[in-house]
N, C-alpha and C positions, 0 to 999 in steps of 0.2 A: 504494500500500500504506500501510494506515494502520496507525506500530508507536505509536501511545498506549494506557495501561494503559487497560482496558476492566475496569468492575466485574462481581464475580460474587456472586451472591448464596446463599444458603443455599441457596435454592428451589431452586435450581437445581442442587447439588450430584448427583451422581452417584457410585454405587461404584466406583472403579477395576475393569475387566473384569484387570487383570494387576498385579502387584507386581513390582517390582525388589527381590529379596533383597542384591544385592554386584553391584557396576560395578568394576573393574580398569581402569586404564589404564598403558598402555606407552608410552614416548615414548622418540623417536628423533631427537637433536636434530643437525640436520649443519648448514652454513654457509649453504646453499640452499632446504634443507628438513627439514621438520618433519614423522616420521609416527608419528602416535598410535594404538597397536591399542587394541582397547577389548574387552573382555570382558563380558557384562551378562548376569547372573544372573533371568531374570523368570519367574515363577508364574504361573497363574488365579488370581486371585483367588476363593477358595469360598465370598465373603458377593456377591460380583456375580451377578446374575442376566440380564447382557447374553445376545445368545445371535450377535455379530456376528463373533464368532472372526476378529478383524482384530487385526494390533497394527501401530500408526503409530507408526515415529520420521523427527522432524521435527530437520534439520540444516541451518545456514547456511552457504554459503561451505566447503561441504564435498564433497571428490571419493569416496564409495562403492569400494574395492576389492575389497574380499571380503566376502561373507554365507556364514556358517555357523549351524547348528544344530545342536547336540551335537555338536559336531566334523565336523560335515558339508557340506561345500561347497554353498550352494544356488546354480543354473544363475541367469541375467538373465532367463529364463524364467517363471519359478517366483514372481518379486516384483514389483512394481510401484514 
């Protein structure tokens, strides 16, 4: 895995297909561990014209315990 900054160019630029309005974080700090809820507020974007109705988050060195949407549990099914 190569982590060197890699240039981006204008050309290249792309509209965000989704906006982050407000991120929340919770943190729960105990002697052993550490759990962060996180909240993230994201929109469509109405200037993108993607049509992949994907949204990727990428996270290191991180264990996933719950997905929701609108307060809604999503199944290990349902996401990739």
């Amino acid at each position: 895995m190569n982590d060197s900054p890699q240039t981006i160019y204008l050309k290249d630029y792309q509209v965000p297909e989704y906006l982050i309005e407000a991120v929340d974080l919770f943190f729960r700090l105990d002697e052993d561990l550490t759990l962060v809820t996180t909240e993230i507020q994201i929109v469509k974007n109405p200037k993108s014209t993607a049509q992949t109705h994907c949204l990727q988050l990428v996270g290191k060195d991180l264990k996933l315990l719950e997905l929701a949407i609108n307060q809604t549990k999503v199944s290990e099914d349902q996401y990739e």
